[in-house]
N, C-alpha and C positions, 0 to 999 in steps of 0.2 A: 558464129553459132553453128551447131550443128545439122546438115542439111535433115530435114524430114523432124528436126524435133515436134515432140506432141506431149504437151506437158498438163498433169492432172494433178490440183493443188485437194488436197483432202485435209477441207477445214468449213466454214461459213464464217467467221469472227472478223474482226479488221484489217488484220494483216492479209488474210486470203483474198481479199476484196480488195485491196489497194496492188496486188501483187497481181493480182489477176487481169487488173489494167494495164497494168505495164504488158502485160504478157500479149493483150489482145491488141493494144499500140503496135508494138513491132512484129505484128501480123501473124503472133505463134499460136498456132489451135490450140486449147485449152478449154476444159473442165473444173469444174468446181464442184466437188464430191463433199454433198453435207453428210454427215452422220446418222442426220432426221430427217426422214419423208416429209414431215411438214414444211419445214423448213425452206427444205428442197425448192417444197413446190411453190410455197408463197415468191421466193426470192427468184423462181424461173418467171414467175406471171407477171410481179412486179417492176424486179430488177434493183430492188431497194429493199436494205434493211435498218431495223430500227437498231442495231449498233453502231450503223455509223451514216448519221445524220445527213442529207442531202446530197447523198451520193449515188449515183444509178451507175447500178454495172451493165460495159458493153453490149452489147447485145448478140456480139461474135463469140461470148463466153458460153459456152456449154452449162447448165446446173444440172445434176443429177444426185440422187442417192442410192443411184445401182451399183456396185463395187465393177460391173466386168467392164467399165472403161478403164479401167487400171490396166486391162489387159493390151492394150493399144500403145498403152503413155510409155517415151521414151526418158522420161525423168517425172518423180513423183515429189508434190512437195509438202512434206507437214507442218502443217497451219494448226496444229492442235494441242493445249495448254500441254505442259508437260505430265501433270496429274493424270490426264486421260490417254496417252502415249498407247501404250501396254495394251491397255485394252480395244484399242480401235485399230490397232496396225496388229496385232493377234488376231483378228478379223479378219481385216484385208490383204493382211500377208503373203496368203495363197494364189492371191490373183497378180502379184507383183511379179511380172518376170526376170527370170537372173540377168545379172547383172545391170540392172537399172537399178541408177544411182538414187536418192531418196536425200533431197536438198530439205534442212529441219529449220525454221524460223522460230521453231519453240526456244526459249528463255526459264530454264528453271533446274529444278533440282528433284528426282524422285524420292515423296517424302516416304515411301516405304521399304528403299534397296540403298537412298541416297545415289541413285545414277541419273547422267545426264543422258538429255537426250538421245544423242548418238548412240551412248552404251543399248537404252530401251529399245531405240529402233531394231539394230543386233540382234537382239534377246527377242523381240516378239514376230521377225519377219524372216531373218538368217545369217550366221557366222559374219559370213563374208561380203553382208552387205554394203553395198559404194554410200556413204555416210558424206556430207557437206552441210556444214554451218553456214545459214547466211544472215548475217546476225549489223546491227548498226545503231545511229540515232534516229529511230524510224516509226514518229508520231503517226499514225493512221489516219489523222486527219487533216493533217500538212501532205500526204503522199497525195491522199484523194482528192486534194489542191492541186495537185502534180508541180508543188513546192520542192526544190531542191534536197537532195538528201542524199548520204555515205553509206554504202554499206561493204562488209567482208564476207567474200565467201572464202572458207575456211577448210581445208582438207589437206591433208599427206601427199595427196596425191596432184600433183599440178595441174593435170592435164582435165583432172573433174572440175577445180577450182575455175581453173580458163573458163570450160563450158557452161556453170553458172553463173560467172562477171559474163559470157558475153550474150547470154540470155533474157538478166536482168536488166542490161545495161541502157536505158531510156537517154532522151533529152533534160529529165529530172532527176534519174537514178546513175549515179556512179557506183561502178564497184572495183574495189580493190580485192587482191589475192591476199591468201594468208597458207602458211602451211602448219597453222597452231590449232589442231581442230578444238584440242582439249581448255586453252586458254580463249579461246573465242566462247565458248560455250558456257564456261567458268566466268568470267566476265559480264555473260549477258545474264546468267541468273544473280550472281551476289548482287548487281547492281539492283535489281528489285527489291534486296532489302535494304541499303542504305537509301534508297528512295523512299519508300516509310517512313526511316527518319527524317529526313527530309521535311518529308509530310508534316511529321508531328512537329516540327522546328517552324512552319507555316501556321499550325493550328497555334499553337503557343504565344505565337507573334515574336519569336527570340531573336529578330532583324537578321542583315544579311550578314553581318560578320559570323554570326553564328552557323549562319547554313553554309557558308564559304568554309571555314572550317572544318565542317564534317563532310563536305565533299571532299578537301583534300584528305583528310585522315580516313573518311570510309574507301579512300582509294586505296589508301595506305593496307587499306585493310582487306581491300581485293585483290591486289598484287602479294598480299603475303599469302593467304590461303591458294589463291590459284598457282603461286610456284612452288608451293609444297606438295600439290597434287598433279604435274608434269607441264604448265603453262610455261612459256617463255615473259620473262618479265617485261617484256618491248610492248606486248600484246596490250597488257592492261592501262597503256598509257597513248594508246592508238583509238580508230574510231572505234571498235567495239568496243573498249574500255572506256577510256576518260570521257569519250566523244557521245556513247551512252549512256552515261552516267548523269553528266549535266545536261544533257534532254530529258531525261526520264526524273530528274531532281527539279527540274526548274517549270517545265510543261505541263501549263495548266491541267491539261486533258490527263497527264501519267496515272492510270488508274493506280498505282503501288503508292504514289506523293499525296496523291487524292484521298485514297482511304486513310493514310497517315495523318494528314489534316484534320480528317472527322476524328480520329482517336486523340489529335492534340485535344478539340474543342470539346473532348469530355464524350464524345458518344462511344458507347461499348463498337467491340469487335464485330457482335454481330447486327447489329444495325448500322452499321459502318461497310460492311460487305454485304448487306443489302442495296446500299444505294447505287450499285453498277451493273449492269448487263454482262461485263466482262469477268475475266477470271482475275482476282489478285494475285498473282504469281509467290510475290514477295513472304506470303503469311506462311504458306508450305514449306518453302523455297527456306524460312528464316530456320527452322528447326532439324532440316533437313542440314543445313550448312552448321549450326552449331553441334549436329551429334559427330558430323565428321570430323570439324575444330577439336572436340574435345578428345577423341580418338588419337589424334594427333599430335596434342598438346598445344595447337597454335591458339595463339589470342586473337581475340574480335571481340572487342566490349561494346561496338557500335553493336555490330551483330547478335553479339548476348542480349542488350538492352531490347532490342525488337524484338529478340522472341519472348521474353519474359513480357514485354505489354501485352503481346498478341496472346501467348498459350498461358500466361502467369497472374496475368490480371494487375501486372506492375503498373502505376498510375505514371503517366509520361513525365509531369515534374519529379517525380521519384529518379526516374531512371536518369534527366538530369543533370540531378543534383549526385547520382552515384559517379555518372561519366566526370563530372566537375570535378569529384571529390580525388578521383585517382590520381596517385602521387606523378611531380612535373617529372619529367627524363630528356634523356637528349633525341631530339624527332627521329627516327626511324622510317625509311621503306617498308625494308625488308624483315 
């Protein structure tokens, strides 16, 4: 790791707080920059927040909601849904000094340019900013267990990739390198919406052949969109693909499986995205990804069927009985 690192995660949510452990373990100064003053100050007094259950953060963590500790931090890491991207790092942009790199754990899709991550960070802080995905099967309440867990940190550039595997790198956390920033990022949002289905495939009760199925084929269906858009196909069948997928499809806790569930069992969208504290990635993230499909010409009928429940008001045995109905072919990847 690199000598004098001082790393300031700019988030409050779960991943911030399971990350920030790690961070305070292997003895790295750090901050933890909320958004909200309130926030801030409850979780500096406490040490505990009510997103993620029985957990107290170290108490070598820094909490603030002042931006000029950004000014200090020799790597910055966003911890913040991808919907609010744009607008909280166009904020704190100006306090981020060049060339510090900006490590992104968001997971999603911008539903109103349809950019990832990366691209937003770029766009709201500068050109030529050091961009790193660190992206995995990485439940937030198995890490704060400091239960075993994969992740990828994802960049072009190797020598950033090295610097956040050996950052992150715990007795709990392995990290591997990746040089697919775009198929890492690509992978970690599509799999939020086949995890909805997922969900609904739970709410239904339609047993495990049936969810086994649509993990293999929504894979199918993450590896085709992501290599039409510059991913390498290796990617989506590694931990940040496949290895994220079946966590976030099978883990009780997966808030995208979770609210999917409540849509099998009949309850509307918005009382379904009521019952979380957290953001559902997946519901933005699904409409976001079929206007690009369609731009494209690529198929994703898992992915059509989610967005039509979520923005169409499609009744989940509907959608189904439509996937059922499309004619058989010979199985396809690609």
């Amino acid at each position: 790791m690199q000598q004098g690192e001082r790393i300031v995660i700019v988030g409050d949510g779960q991943m911030a707080l399971v990350l920030a452990d790690v961070l305070a373990f292997r003895g790295v100064p750090t901050a933890l920059l909320s958004p909200f003053a309130e926030v801030a100050a409850d979780l500096a007094a406490t040490r505990r927040s009510p997103r993620l259950a029985g957990f107290e953060l170290p108490a070598a963590v820094e909490v603030t909601a002042d931006p000029a500790c950004l000014a200090q931090a020799t790597m910055v890491v966003c911890a913040i849904p991808t919907q609010f991207i744009r607008a909280t790092f166009s904020r704190l942009g100006p306090a981020i000094e060049q060339g510090v790199p900006v490590v992104s754990v968001a997971k999603g899709i911008e539903s109103s340019t349809f950019r990832l991550p990366a691209e937003i960070l770029r766009e709201a802080v500068r050109a030529d900013l050091p961009v790193v995905a660190l992206s995995g099967p990485t439940i937030a309440a198995e890490l704060a267990q400091r239960l075993p867990a994969l992740l990828v940190a994802a960049s072009p550039e190797q020598v950033l990739a090295e610097r956040v595997q050996a950052a992150f790198t715990s007795p709990w956390t392995k990290v591997y390198q990746s040089g697919d920033l775009v198929g890492v990022e690509l992978a970690g949002a599509c799999k939020n919406v086949i995890a909805i289905a997922a969900g609904v495939c739970d709410g239904l009760r339609l047993g495990t052949n049936a969810k086994s199925a649509l993990l293999a084929r929504g894979l199918a269906e993450i590896s085709r969109v992501g290599v039409a858009l510059g991913g390498k196909v290796e990617t989506f069948f590694g931990v940040a693909g496949a290895g994220d997928l079946a966590t976030t499809c099978f883990a009780p806790e997966g808030r995208n499986r979770s609210f999917g569930e409540r849509l099998g069992r009949g309850e509307s969208v918005e009382r379904a995205l009521g019952a979380t504290l957290s953001v559902v990635e997946g519901v933005p993230t699904s409409r976001a990804l079929m206007e690009l499909a369609r731009s494209r010409a690529i198929d994703l009928p898992i992915c059509e069927a989610v967005e039509a429940m979520v923005f169409d008001a499609l009744a989940p045995r509907e959608a189904l009985a439509q996937l059922m109905s499309r004619p058989s072919t010979v199985e396809r990847i690609g």
